[in-house]
C-alpha positions in Angstrom: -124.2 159.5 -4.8 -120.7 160.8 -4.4 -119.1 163.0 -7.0 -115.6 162.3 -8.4 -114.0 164.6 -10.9 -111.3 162.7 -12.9 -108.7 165.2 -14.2 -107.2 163.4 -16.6 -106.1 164.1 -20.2 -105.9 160.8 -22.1 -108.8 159.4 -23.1 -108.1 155.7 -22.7 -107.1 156.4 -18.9 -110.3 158.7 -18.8 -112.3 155.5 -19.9 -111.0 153.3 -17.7 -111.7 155.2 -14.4 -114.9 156.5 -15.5 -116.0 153.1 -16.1 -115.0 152.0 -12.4 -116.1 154.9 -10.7 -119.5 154.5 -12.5 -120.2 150.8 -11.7 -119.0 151.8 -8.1 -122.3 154.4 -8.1 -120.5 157.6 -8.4 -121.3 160.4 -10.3 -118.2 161.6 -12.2 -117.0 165.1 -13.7 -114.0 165.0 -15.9 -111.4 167.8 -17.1 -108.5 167.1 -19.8 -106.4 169.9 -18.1 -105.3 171.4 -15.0 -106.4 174.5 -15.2 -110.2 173.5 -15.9 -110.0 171.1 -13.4 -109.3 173.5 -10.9 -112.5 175.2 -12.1 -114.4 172.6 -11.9 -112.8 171.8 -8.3 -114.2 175.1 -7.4 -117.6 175.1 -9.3 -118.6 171.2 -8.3 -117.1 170.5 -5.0 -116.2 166.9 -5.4 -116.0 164.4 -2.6 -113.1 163.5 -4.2 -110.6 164.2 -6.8 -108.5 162.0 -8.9 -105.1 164.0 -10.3 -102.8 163.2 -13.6 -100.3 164.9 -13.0 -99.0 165.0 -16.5 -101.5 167.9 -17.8 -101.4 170.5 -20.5 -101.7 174.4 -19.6 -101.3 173.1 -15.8 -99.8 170.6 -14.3 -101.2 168.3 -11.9 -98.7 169.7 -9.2 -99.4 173.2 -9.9 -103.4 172.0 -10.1 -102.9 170.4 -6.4 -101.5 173.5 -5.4 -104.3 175.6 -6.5 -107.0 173.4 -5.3 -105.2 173.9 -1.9 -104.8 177.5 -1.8 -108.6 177.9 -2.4 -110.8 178.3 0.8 -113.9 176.1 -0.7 -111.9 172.9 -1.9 -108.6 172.8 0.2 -109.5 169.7 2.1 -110.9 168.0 -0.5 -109.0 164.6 -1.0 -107.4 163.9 -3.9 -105.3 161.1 -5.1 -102.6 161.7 -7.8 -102.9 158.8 -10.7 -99.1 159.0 -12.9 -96.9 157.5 -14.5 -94.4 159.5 -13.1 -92.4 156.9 -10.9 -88.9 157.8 -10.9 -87.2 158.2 -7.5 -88.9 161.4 -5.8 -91.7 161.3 -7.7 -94.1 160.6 -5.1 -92.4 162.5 -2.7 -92.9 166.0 -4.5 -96.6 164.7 -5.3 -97.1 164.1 -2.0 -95.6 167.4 -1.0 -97.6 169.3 -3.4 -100.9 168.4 -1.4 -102.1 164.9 -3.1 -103.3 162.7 -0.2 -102.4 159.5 -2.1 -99.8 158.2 -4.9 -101.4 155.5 -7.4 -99.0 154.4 -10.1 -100.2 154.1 -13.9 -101.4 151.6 -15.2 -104.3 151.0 -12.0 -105.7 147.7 -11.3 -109.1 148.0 -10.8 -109.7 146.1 -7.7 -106.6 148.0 -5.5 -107.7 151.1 -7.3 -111.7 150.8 -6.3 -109.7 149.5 -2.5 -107.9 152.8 -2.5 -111.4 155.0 -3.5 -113.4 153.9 -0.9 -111.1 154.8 1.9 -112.1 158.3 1.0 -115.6 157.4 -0.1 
């Protein structure tokens, strides 16, 4: 069973991908804020994490950054989910380490597409 932590602080967005990632067979850990969600990054090991990037106490770009700068979870993939899509946006996402750029609100079906290419 892969495990996904969902770093995500709004609880209807929280549902949403909690409820695809479990009928999809993962097993998913959730933080409502950056900085626990780089803990938990570090503590669980994820296959994969998914990446708000609109967080209290830290940001997700500040979160990406951390998870990179750690030995143990550097290279694990994670995809930033936002709102965020003025021009540039995704660029500085991208640039901040996020592997992938998925604009809220996610359709199911291209989201659960998007997952498995790192699942």
């Amino acid at each position: 069973m892969k495990k996904v932590l969902v770093i995500e602080d709004n609880e209807t967005n929280l549902y949403l991908m909690r409820t695809i990632l479990k009928k999809y067979g993962c097993h998913v850990i959730e933080a409502q804020d950056g900085y626990s969600g780089v803990e938990l990054a570090v503590a669980e090991s994820p296959d994969l994490i998914l990446m708000d990037i609109q967080l209290p106490i830290l940001d997700g770009y500040g979160a990406t950054k951390k998870i990179r700068s750690i030995e143990k979870t550097k290279n694990i993939p994670i995809i930033a989910i936002t709102s965020y899509a003025m021009v540039g946006d995704k660029e500085k996402t991208l640039r901040a380490g996020c592997n992938v750029y998925i604009e809220k609100p996610i359709d199911p079906k291209s989201f659960i597409e998007e997952l498995k290419k790192f699942l």
